[in-house]
C-alpha positions as CSV (number, residue, x, y, z in Angstrom):
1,X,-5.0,8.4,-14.8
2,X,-1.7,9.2,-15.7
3,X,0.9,6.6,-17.7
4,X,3.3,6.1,-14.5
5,X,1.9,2.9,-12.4
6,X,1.0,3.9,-8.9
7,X,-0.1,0.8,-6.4
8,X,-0.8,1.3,-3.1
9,X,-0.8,-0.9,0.4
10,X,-3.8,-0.2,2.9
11,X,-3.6,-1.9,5.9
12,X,-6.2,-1.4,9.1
13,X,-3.9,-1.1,12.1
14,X,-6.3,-3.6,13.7
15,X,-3.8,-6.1,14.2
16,X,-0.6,-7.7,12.9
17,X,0.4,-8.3,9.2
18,X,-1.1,-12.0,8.4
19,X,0.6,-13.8,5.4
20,X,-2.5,-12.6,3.1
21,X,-1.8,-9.2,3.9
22,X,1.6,-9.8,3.0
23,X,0.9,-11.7,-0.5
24,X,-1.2,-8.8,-1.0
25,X,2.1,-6.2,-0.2
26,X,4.1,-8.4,-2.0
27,X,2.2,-8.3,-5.1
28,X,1.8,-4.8,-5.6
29,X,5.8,-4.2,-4.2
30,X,6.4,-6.8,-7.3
31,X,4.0,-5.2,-10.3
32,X,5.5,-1.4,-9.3
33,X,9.2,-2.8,-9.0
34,X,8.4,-4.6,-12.5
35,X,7.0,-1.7,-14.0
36,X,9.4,1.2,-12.9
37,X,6.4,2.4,-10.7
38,X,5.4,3.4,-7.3
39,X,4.7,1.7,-4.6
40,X,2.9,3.6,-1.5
41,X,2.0,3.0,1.7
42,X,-1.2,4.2,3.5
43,X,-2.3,3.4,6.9
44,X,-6.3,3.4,7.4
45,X,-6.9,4.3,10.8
46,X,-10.4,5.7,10.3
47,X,-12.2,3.7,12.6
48,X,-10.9,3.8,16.2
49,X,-12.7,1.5,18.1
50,X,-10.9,-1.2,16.0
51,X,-7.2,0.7,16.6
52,X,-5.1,-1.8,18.3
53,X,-1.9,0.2,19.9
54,X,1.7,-1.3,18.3
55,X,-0.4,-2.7,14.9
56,X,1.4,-0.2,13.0
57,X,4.9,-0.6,14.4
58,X,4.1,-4.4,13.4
59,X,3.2,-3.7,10.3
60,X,6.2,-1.6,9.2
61,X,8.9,-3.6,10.6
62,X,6.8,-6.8,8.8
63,X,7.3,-4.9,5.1
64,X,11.1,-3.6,6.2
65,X,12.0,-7.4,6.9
66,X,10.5,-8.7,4.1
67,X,12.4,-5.9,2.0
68,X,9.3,-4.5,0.8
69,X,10.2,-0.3,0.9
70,X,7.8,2.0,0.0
71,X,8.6,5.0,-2.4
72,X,7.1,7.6,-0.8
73,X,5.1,9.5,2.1
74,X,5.4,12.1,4.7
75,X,9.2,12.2,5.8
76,X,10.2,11.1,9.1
77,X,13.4,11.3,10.5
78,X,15.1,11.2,6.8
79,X,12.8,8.1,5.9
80,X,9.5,8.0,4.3
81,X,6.5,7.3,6.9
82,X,3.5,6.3,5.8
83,X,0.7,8.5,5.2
84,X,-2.4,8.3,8.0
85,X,-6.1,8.7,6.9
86,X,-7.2,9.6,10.8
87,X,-4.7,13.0,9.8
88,X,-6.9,13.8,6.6
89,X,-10.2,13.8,8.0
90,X,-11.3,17.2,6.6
91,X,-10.5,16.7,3.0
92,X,-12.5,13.3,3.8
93,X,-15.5,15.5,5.5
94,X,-15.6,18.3,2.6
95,X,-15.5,15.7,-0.2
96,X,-18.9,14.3,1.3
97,X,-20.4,18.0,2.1
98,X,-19.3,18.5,-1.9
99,X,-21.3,15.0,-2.8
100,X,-24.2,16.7,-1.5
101,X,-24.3,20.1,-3.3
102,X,-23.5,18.0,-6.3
103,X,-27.0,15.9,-5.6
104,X,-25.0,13.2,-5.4
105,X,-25.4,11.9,-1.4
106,X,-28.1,13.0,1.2
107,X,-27.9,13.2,5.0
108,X,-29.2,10.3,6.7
109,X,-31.0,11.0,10.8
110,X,-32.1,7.7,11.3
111,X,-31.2,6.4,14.1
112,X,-30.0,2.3,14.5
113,X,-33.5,1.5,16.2
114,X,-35.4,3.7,12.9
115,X,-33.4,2.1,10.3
116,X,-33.9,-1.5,12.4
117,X,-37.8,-0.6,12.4
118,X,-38.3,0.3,8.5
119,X,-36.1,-3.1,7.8
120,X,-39.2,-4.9,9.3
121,X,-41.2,-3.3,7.7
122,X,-39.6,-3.8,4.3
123,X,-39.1,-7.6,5.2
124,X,-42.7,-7.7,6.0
125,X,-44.8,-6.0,3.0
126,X,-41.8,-7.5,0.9
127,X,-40.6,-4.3,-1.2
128,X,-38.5,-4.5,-3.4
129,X,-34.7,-2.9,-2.2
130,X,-35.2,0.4,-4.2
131,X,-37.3,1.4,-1.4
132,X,-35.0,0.1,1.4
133,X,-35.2,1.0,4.9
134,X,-31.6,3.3,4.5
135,X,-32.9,5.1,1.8
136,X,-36.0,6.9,4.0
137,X,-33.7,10.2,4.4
138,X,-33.0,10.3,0.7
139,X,-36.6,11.7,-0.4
140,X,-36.7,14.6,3.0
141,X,-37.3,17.5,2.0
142,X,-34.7,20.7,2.0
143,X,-37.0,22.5,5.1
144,X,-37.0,19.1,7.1
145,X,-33.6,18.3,6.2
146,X,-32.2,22.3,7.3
147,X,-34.3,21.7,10.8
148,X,-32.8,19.0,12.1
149,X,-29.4,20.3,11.1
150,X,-30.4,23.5,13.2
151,X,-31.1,21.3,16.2
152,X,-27.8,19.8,15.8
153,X,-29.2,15.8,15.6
154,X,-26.9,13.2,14.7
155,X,-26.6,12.0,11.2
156,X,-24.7,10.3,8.7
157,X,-24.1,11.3,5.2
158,X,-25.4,8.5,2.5
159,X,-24.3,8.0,-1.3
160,X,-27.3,8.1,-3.7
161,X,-27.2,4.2,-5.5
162,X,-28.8,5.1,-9.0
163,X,-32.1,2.7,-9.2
164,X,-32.3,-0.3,-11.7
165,X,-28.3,0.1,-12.9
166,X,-25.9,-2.3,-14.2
167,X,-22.3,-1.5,-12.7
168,X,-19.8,-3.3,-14.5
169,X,-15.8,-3.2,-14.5
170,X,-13.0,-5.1,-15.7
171,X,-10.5,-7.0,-13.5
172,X,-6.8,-8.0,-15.0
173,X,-7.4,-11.5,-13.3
174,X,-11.1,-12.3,-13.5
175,X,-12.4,-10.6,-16.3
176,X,-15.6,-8.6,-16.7
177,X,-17.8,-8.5,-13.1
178,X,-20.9,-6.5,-13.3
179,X,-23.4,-6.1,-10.2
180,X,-27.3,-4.9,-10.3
181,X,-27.5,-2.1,-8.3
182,X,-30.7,-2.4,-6.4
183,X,-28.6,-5.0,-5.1
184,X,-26.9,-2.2,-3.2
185,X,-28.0,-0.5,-0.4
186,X,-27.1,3.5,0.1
187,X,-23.4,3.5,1.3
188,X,-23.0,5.0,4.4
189,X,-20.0,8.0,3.2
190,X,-19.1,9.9,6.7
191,X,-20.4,8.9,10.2
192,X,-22.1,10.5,12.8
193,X,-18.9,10.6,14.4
194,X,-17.4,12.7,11.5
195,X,-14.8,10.2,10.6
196,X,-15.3,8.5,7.0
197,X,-16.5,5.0,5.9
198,X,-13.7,3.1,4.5
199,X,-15.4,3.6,0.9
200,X,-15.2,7.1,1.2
201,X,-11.7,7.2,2.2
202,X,-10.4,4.3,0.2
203,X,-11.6,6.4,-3.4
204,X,-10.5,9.3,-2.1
205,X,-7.4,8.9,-1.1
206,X,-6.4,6.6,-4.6
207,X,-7.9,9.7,-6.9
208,X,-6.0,12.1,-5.1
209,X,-2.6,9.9,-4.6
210,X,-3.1,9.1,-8.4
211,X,-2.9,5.4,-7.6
212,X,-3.4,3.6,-11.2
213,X,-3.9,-0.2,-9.8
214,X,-5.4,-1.7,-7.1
215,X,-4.3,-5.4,-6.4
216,X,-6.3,-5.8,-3.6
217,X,-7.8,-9.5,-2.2
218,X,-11.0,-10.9,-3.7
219,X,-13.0,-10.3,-0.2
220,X,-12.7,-6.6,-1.6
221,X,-14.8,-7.4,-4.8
222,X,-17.9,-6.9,-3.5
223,X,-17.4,-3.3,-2.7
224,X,-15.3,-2.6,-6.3
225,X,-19.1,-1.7,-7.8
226,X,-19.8,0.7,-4.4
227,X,-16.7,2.4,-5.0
228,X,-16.9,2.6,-9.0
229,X,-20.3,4.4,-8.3
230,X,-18.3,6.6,-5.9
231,X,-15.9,7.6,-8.9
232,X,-18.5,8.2,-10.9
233,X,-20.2,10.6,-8.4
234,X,-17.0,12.4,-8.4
235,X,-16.6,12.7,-11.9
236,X,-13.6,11.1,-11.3
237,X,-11.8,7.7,-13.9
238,X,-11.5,4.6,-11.6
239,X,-8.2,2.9,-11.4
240,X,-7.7,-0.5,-12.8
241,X,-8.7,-3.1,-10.3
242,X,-7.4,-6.8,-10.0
243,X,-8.5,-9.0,-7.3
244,X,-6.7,-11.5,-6.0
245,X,-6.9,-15.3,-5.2
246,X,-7.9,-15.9,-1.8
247,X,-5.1,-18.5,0.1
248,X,-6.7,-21.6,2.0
249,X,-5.2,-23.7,4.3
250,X,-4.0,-27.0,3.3
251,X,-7.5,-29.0,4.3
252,X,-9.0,-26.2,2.2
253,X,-10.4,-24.2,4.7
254,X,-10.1,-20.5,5.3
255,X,-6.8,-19.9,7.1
256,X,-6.8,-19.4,11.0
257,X,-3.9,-18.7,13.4
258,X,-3.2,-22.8,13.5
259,X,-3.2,-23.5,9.9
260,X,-0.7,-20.7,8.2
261,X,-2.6,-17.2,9.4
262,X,0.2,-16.2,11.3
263,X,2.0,-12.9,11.3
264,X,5.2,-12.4,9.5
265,X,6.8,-11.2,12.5
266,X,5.9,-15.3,14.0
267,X,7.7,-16.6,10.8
268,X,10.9,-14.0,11.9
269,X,10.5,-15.6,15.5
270,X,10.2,-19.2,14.6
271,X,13.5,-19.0,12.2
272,X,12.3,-18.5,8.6
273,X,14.5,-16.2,7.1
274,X,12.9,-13.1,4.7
275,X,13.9,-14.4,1.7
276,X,12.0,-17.6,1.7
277,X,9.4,-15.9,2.9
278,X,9.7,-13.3,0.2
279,X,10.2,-16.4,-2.3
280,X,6.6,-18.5,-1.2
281,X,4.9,-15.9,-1.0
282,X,5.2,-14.8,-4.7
283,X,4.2,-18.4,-5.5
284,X,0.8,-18.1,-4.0
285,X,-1.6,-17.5,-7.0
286,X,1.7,-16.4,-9.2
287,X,3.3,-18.8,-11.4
288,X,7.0,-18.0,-13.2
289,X,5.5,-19.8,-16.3
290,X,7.9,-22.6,-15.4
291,X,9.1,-25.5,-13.1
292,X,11.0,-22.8,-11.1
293,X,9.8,-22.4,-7.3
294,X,13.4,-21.2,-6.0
295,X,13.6,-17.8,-7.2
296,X,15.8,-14.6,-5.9
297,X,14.3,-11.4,-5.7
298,X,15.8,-10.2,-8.7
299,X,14.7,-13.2,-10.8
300,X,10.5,-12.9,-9.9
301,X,10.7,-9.1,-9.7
302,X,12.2,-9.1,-13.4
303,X,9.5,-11.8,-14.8
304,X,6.4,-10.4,-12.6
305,X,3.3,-10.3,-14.4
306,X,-0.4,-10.3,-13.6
307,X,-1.5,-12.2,-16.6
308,X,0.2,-15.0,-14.8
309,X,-1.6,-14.6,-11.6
310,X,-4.7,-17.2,-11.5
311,X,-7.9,-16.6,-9.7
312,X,-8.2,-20.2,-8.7
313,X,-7.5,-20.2,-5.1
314,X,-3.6,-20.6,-3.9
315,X,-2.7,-23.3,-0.7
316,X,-0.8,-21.9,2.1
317,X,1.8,-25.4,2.5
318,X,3.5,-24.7,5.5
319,X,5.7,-28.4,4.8
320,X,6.3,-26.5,1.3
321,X,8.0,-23.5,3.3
322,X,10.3,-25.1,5.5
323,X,11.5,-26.8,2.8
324,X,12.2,-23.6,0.6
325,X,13.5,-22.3,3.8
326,X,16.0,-25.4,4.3
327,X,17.3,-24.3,0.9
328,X,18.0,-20.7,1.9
329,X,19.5,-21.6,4.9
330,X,22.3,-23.8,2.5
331,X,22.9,-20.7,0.7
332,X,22.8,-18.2,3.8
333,X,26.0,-17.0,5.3
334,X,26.9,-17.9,8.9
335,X,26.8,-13.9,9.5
336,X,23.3,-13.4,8.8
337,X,22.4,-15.6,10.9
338,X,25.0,-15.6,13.8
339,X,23.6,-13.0,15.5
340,X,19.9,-14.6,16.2
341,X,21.2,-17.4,16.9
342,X,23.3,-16.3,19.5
343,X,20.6,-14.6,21.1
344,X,18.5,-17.9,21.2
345,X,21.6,-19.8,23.0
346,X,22.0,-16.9,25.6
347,X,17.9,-16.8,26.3
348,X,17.8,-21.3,26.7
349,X,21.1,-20.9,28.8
350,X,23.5,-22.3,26.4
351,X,26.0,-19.7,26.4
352,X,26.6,-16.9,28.8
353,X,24.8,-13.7,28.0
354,X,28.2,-11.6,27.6
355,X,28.9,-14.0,24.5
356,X,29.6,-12.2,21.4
357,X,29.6,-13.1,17.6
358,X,33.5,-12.7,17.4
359,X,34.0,-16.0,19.1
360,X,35.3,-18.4,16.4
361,X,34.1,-21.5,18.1
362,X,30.6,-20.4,17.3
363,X,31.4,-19.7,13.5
364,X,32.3,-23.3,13.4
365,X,29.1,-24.3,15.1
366,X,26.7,-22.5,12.9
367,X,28.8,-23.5,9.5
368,X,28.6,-26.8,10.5
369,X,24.6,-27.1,11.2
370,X,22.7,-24.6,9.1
371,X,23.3,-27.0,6.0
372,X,21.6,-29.4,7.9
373,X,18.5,-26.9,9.6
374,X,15.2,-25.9,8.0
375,X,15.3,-22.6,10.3
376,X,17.7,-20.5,12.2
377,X,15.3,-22.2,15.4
378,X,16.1,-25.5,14.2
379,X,19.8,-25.0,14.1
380,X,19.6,-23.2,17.8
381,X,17.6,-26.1,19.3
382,X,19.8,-28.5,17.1
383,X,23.1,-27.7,18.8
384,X,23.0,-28.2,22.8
385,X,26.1,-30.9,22.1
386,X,28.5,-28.9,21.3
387,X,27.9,-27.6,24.1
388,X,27.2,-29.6,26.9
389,X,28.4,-33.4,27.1
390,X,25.3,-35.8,26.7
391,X,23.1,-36.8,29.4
392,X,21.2,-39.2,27.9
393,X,21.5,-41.3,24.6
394,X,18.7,-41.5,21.5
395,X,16.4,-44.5,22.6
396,X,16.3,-45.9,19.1
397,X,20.1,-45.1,18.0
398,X,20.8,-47.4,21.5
399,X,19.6,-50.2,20.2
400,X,21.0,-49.7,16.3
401,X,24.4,-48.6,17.2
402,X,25.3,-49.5,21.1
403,X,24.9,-53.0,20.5
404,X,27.2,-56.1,20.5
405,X,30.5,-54.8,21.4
406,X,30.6,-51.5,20.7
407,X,32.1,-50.7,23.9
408,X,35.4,-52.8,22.7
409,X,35.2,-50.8,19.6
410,X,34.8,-47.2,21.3
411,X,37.7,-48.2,23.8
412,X,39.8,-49.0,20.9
413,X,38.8,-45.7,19.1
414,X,39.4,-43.8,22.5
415,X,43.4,-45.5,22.3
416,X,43.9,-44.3,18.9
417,X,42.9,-41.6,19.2
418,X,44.3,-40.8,22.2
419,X,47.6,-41.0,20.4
420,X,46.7,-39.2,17.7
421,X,49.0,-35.8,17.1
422,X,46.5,-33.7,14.9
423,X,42.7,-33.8,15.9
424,X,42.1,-32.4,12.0
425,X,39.0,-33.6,10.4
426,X,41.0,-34.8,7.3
427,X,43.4,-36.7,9.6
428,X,40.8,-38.2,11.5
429,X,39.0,-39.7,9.0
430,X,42.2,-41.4,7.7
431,X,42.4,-43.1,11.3
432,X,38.8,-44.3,11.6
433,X,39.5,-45.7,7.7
434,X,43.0,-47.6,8.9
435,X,41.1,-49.0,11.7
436,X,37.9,-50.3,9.8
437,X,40.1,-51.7,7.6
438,X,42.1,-53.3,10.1
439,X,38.7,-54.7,11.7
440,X,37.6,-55.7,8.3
441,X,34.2,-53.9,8.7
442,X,32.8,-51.0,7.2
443,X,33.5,-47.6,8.6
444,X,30.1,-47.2,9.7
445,X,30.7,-49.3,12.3
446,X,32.9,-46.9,13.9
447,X,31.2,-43.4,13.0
448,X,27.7,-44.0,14.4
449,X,28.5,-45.7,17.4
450,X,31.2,-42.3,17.8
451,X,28.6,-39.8,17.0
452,X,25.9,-41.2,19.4
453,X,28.4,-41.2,22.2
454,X,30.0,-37.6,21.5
455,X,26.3,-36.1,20.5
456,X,24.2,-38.7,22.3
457,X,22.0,-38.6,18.6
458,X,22.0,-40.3,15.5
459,X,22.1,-37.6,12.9
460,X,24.0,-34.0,12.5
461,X,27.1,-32.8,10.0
462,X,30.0,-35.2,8.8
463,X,31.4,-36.7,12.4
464,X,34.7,-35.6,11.6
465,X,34.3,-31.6,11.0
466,X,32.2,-32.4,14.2
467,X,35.0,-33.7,15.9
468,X,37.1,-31.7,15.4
469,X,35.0,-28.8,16.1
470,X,34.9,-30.7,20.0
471,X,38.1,-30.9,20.3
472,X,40.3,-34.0,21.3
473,X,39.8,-33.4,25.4
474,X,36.1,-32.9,24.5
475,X,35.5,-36.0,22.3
476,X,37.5,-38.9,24.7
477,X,36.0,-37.7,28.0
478,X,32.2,-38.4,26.0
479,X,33.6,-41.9,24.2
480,X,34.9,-42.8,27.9
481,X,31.7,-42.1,29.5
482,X,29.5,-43.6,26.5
483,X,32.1,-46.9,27.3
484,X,31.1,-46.7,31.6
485,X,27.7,-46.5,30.5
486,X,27.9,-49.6,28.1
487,X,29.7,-51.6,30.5
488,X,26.8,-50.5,33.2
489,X,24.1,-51.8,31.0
490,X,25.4,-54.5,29.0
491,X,23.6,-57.2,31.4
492,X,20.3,-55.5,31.6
């Protein structure tokens, strides 16, 4: 292998990019970026049956919103595209034709019931696995082997596992692994159909794209001594492998769709924002060697390392993520964001759909909320008051803040402020202080009872910024119809 570090990405277009496939991106984007290197992308399309139509658009606009660009491939449109095993079929096909003439593999014509048939029969007079049922076709002879070719029947093409071997190879995280191989059954190299096992391909395509690291997850290291072999078959030096820790839910189960497994593309649509994303991920099996957990880009790509990556197994904490996603949104300027959030408004209603981003008054709404929202969602769902009045008041909040006389009070408030010349949040607050003092009560007392009759909730950004945002017309018609509706139910 060559000095220059060359890391690679090899999703199956079988479905979207899950949050383990994207630790897994992330990681090698990070140790390439780290080490001036390469990072590539490779789509392994191979197996058809499993091809799901849009996976790979999914996957590419997953890695583009995460920021994770790839540094080269096949050029499309003035952008690198990823390469495509299902377009390198014949280098795949010639390499396993070469396996042969070396000695190396062996044509297999057993057919699914033949191979199911010799299992029994293994299973039965209990032999050992050197003399496994998928190793019948290894011992045919050339005449045999050159007659069934000439009558054209099906057949796979088999790698030769050496008998009574030790395989052993080092990974950067776990250390030495080494695996028997009669252990291993003969690897299956191209199929009947012509297209190539994922072993095949996989070793291929990393010897001839010169990849120099695999960071792959650790469901993979049972096939690391399958593909060593493969290398070695070749004649070719393996590429430094590290193996990943696998990411559990936070019961401690495997990961499913309900705890964590989604795709990035459902944390885009539920509101996280790429950078938080981008920031837990790198903390799942990765540690800065610190306290640190909010990180930039810049900061983890300059202190990557492997050596700090555990193998003990990492928690996928969803609770964790909003909160590191709460703290993005703080930093996050209302112009990242205004656009989505636009877009929800105009699908729930809000706002008509001609609406545009230029429209000052929702600036001011987004500034004043997303300091306040875990996710752009949040802050969508979180602002219906500003703009519609409230039809209803928070059940708990009634009984806290619409109490005693707090109609007096908010008919008073609605006087004053009725008279007020500037509706300025600075201005305001003077008034509700003056009046609180003059009541001799704490100005409390006046702001909840105001923001559950303007909002019709107990909670959201300073009450007079959110005033002022309504506007003066806005805020007394709500205070005068929070009043009616205290003097409606003050005997029930």
């Amino acid at each position: 292998m060559g000095s220059e570090v060359r890391v690679r990405l090899a999703p199956s277009p079988t479905g979207y990019l899950h949050v383990g496939g994207a630790r897994t991106a992330l990681f090698n984007w990070l140790f390439a970026k780290s080490k001036d290197g390469r990072f590539i992308l490779r789509i392994e399309d191979t197996d058809r049956s499993r091809y799901q139509e849009g996976a790979v658009q999914e996957i590419l606009e997953s890695l583009r919103w995460l920021g994770l660009d790839w540094d080269e491939g096949p050029e499309v449109g003035g952008d690198y595209g990823p390469y495509f095993q299902s377009e390198r079929t014949e280098t795949y096909k010639s390499h396993a034709e070469q396996l042969i003439e070396t000695g190396h593999a062996y044509r297999c014509f057993c057919t699914p019931d033949r191979l199911q048939k010799l299992r029994e029969e293994q299973e039965k007079a209990k032999l050992p696995n050197v003399s496994g049922y998928d190793r019948h076709c290894r011992n045919l002879s050339t005449e045999v082997g050159q007659s069934l070719l000439a009558v054209k029947k099906p057949h796979v093409i088999r790698l030769k596992i050496p008998f009574n071997r030790t395989v052993d190879f080092h990974d950067l995280i776990r250390g030495e692994i080494a695996y028997e191989t009669d252990s291993l059954d003969d690897l299956v190299l191209l199929k009947s159909d012509g297209f190539p096992t994922y072993h095949l391909a996989n070793v291929v395509d990393d010897h001839m794209m010169r990849i120099s690291h695999i960071l792959r997850g650790d469901e993979w290291i049972s096939s690391t001594p399958k593909h060593v072999l493969i290398y070695e078959a070749f004649g070719w030096e393996p590429p430094t492998f590290a193996h990943m820790p696998v990411i559990l839910s936070p019961d401690g189960g495997k990961l499913s769709k309900r705890k964590g497994a989604a795709s990035v593309m459902d944390y885009k649509k539920a509101g996280y924002l790429p950078q938080a994303l981008f920031n837990f991920l790198a903390l799942l099996g990765w540690s800065p060697g610190d306290d640190r957990e909010k990180m930039s880009r810049e900061e983890i790509t300059e202190i990557f390392s492997l050596d700090r990556v555990t193998p003990k197994a990492a928690v996928f904490d969803e609770k964790k993520l909003e909160w590191m996603n709460g703290m993005y949104m703080r930093e996050t300027s209302v112009d990242s964001i205004l656009r989505d959030v636009v877009r929800m408004w105009v699908d729930q209603g809000i706002v008509a759909r001609e609406t545009t981003t230029d429209d000052p008054y929702l600036r001011t709404v987004v500034s004043l909320l997303k300091d306040r929202s875990r996710t752009v969602n949040e802050l969508a769902e979180s602002a219906t008051y500003f703009f519609r009045d409230p039809e209803s008041y928070e059940e708990k909040a009634i009984k806290k803040h619409f109490k005693g006389n707090a109609a007096v009070t908010l008919k008073s408030l609605c006087e004053i402020l009725q008279q007020s010349d500037s509706f300025d949040h600075q201005v305001l607050e003077e008034v509700y202080r003056a009046q609180a003092e003059t009541l001799e009560i704490g100005v409390g007392k006046l702001i909840h009872p105001t923001r559950l009759a303007v909002t019709g909730v107990s909670y959201g950004p300073g009450l007079f910024e959110l005033l002022e945002a309504l506007g003066k017309e806005n805020v007394l018609r709500r205070m005068k119809r929070a009043v009616e509706w205290l003097e409606s139910h003050q005997d029930r």
